[in-house]
C-alpha positions in Angstrom: 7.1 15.9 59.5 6.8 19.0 57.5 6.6 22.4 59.1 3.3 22.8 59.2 2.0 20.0 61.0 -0.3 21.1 64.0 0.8 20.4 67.4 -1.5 17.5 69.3 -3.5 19.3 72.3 -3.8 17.0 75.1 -6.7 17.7 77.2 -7.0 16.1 80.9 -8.7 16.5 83.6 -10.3 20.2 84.4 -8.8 22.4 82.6 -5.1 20.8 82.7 -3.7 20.2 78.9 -0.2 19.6 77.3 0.5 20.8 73.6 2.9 19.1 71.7 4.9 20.1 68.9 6.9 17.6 67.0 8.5 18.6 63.9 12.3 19.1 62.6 13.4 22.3 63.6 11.4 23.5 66.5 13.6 24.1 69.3 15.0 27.4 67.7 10.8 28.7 68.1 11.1 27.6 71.7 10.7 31.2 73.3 8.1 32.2 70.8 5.8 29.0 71.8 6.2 29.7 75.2 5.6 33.5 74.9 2.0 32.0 73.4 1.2 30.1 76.5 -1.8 31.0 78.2 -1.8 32.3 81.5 0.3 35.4 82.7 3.3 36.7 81.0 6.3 34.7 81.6 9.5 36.4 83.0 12.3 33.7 83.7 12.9 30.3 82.9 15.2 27.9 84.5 16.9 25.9 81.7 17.6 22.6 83.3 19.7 20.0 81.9 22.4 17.6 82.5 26.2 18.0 81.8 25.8 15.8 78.9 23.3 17.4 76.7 23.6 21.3 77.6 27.4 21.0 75.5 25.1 19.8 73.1 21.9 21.9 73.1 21.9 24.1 76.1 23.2 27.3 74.1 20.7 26.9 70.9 18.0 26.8 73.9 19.3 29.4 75.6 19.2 31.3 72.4 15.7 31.0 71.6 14.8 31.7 74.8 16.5 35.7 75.7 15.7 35.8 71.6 11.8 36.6 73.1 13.1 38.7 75.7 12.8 36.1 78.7 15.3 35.9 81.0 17.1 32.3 81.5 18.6 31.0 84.5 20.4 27.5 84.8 21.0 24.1 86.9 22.6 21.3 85.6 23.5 18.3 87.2 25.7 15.7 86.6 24.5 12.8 83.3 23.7 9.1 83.7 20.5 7.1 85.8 23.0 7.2 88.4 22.4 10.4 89.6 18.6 10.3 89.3 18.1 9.9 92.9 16.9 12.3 95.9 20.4 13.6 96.8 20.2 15.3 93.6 17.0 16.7 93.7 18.1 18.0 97.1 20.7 19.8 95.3 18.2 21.0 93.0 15.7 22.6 95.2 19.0 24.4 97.3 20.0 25.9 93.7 16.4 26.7 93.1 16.4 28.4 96.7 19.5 30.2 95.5 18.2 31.9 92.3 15.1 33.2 94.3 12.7 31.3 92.0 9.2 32.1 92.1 6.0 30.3 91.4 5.2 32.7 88.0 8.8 31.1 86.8 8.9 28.3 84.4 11.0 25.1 84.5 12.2 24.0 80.7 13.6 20.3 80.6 16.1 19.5 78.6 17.2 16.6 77.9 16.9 12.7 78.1 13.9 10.6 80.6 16.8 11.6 83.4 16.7 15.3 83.0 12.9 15.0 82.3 11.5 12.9 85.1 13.9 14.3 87.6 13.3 17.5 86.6 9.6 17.2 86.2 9.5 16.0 89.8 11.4 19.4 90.9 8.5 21.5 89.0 6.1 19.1 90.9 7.5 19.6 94.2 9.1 22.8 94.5 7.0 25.8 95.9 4.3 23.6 95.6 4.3 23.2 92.5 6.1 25.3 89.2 5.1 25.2 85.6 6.9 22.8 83.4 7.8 22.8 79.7 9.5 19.2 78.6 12.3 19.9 75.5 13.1 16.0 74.9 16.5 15.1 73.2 16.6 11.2 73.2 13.7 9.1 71.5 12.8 7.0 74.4 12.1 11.1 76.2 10.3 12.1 72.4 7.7 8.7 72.4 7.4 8.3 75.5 8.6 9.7 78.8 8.1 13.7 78.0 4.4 12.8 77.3 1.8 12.2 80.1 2.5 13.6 83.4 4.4 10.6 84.6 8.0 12.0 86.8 9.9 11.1 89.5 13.8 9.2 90.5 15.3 6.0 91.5 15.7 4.1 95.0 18.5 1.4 95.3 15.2 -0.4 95.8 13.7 0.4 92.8 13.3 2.6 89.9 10.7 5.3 89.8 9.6 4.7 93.0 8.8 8.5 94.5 7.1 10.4 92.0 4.0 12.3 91.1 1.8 12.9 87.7 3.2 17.1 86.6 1.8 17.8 83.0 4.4 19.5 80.7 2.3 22.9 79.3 4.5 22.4 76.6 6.4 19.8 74.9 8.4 20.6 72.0 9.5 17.1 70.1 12.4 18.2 68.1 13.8 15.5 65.7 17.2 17.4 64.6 18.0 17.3 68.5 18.0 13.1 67.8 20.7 13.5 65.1 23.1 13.7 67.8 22.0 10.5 69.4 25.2 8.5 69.9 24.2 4.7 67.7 23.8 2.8 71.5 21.5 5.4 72.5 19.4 5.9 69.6 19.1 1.9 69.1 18.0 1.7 73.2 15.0 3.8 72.3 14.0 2.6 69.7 12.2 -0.3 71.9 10.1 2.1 73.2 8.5 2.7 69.2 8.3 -0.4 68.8 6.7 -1.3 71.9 4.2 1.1 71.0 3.6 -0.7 67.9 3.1 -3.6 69.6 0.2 -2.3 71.7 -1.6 -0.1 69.7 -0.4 0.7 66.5 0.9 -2.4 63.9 1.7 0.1 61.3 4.7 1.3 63.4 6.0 -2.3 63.5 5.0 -2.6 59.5 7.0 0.4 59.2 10.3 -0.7 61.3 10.1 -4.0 59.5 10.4 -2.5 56.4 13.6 -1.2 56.9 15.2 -2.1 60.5 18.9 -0.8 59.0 17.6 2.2 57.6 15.6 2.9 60.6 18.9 2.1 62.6 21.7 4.1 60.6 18.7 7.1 61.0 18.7 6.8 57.0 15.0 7.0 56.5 12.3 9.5 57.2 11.7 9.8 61.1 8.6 12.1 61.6 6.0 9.7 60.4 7.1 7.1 63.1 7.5 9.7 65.5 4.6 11.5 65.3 2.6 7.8 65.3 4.4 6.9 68.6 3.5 9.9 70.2 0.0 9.6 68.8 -0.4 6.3 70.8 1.8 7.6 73.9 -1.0 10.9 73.6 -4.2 9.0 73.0 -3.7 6.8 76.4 -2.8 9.0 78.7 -5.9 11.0 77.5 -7.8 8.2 78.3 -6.4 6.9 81.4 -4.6 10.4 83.2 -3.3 8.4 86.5 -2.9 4.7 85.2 -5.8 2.9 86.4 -6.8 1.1 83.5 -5.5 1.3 79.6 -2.2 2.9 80.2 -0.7 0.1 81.9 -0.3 -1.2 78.4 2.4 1.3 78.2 4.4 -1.1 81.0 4.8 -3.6 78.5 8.8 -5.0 78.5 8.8 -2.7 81.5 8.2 -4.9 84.5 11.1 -7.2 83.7 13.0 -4.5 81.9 13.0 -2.2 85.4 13.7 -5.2 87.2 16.8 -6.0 85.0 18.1 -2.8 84.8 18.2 -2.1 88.6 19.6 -5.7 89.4 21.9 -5.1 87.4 22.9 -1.3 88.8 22.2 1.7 87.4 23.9 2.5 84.4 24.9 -0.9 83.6 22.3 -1.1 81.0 20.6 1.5 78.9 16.5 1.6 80.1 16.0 1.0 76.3 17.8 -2.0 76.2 16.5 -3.3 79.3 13.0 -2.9 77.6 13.4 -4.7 74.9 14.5 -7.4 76.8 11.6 -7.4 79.1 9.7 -7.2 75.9 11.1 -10.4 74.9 10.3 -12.0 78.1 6.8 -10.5 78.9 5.7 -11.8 75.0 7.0 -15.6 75.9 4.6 -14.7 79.3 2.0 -13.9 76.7 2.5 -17.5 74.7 2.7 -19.4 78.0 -0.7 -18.6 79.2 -2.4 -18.7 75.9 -2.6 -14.7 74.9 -0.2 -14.8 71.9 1.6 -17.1 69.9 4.7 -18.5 68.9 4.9 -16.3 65.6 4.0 -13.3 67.1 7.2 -13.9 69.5 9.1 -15.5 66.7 8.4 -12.2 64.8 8.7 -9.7 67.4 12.6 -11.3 68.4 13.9 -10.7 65.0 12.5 -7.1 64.6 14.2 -6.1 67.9 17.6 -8.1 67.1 17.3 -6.6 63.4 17.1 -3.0 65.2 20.0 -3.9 66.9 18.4 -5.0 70.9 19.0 -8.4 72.9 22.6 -7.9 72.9 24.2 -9.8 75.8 23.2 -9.5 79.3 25.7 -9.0 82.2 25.7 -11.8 84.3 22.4 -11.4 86.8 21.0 -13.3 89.5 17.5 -14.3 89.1 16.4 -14.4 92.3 17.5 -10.9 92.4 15.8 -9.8 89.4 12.8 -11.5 90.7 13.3 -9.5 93.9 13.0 -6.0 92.0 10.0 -7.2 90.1 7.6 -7.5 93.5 8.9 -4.1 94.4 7.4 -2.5 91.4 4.5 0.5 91.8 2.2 -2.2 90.3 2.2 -4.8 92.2 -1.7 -4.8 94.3 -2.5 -6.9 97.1 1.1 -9.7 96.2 0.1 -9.5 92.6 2.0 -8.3 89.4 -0.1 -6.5 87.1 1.4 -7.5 83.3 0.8 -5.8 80.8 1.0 -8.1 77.7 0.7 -8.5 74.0 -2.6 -10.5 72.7 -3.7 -12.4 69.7 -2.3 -10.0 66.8 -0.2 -6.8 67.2 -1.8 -3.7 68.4 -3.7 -5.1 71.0 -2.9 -5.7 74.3 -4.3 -7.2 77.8 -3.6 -6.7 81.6 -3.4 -9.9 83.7 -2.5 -10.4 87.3 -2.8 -14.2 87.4 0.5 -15.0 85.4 2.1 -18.0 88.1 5.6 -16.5 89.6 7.0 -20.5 88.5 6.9 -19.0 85.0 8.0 -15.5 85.4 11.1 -17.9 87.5 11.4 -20.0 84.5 11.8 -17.5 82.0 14.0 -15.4 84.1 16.3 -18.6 85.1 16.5 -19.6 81.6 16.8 -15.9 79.6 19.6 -15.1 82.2 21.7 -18.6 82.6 22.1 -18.3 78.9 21.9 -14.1 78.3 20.8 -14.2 75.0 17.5 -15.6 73.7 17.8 -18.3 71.1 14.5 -20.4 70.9 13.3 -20.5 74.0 9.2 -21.1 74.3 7.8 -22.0 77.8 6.3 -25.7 77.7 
């Protein structure tokens, strides 16, 4: 992305809007950009991160932010899915008690979809309600999770399952911050692009294709695939604000991937990776009822492998998978709601009539064996 590129306005309901600014470099502008917010003159920010990522980027914030003059308070709380639970945002709001903070104050997340969404739920909740600025530092957060409102935390019962739609003002998409990715985290997210590739845009699979090591070792030229994967992320949630329609396409590989991720506990697995497994599953869904085809799975296993996904599975019941998956936020009236790839890539279709034998059969046979190797539903 070059320096000039223009931020992407996102423009909901009323007057309620996000800009987002994704290009190398911008987190040392972050106290100028929010100096240009509208609305009245902001005095203190509460820098909130986890342990994890302010070592990494919690002083160049802070930086940027007393650079224009406004005062910077902080909470941190401890890193890892773990901790993204109620407890801690009860810790959250007693240290937000403790620094006196108002409603004028603003709440900058930094930091990963745990920071973010927990975070973002604090801004939601607190006071009523704060104003929220999203500064993502993973690429799952950049393409996905920063963007669109979407926060909340874990119950043992589920993931994401107390929440509410907040709206970043701001979200500042920097892609130096992903330089310091560790490999396993950087490879996790990369699901998400490519699941966004999958359901809107084929040029971001063309593009991952090309060059799946490249893309892995960080080798080639990010911005362009960024900015695409936030362009579909953006364009959705335009379109459909509180998920009643097109952006359930953005819970494709998630169903299965939440489900597999909380059966297997917390932390166990990386979200990303749990994605691109239920991205794996959810397309032989697809093929069994007659949406996509046996290339198109064929081809969308070796991309992820190639990018370094479907590594081995812990050992995982899957009656207790299964379990998680009719807990999910979108199950209606007993029903799943999939969201799953169609005829060609960048399409995709919502069904709520996929059998729960097949969703068993995939499940018994993806986790008796842990790692895909030709499997296609008969």
């Amino acid at each position: 992305m070059s320096e000039t590129t223009a931020p992407l306005v996102l423009r909901y309901e009323g007057e309620a809007r996000s800009i987002v600014h994704c290009r190398a470099g911008a987190l040392d502008e972050l106290g100028t950009l929010l100096r240009g917010l509208p609305g009245r003159p902001l005095r203190r920010a509460i820098l909130c991160s986890d342990e994890r990522v302010v070592g990494l980027h919690g002083e160049p914030a802070r930086c940027a932010l007393a650079a224009a003059g406004i005062v910077v308070e902080r909470v941190t709380i401890p890193a890892g899915e773990e901790h993204k639970n109620l407890a801690t945002v009860a810790s959250c709001y007693r240290e937000f008690a403790a620094l006196a903070v108002e409603r004028g104050d603003l709440v900058v997340a930094l930091g990963g979809g745990v920071p973010g969404d927990l975070f973002g739920f604090v801004a939601a909740t607190y006071l009523r309600g704060l104003r929220l600025v999203q500064v993502p530092t993973t690429l799952v957060a950049q393409v996905d999770s920063a963007i669109g409102g979407k926060v909340g935390v874990d119950l043992p019962e589920g993931k994401n399952l107390v929440g509410a739609f907040k709206h970043p003002e701001l979200v500042l998409a920097d892609e130096d911050l992903l330089r310091t990715l560790p490999e396993a985290e950087w490879i996790a997210g990369t699901a998400e692009v490519a699941k966004h590739g999958v359901i809107v845009d084929p040029q971001i699979l063309e593009w991952l294709e090309s060059d799946p090591g490249g893309w892995r070792r960080r080798a080639v030229p990010l911005g362009p695939i960024l900015a695409a994967a936030i362009a579909v992320k953006a364009g959705i949630v335009q379109e459909d604000v509180l998920e009643t329609g097109t952006r359930m396409y953005l819970n494709y590989g998630h169903t299965l991937g939440h489900a597999v991720e909380a059966a297997a506990g917390y932390g166990v697995i990386r979200h990303g990776e749990a994605v691109g497994w239920g991205m794996a599953m959810e397309a032989r869904l697809a093929e069994a009822v007659g949406l996509t085809t046996e290339g198109f799975v064929g081809r969308q296993d070796r991309l992820l492998r190639n990018l370094g996904l479907l590594a081995p599975l812990p050992a995982l019941d899957p009656d207790a998978v299964l379990e998680f998956v009719y807990r999910d936020k979108k199950v209606r009236e007993g029903k799943i709601r999939w969201a799953l790839p169609a005829a060609e890539p960048g399409a995709c279709v919502v069904r709520d009539d996929v059998p729960v034998d097949l969703v068993r059969a995939v499940l018994e046979r993806t986790l008796s064996e842990r790692e895909f190797t030709t499997f296609r539903q008969t």
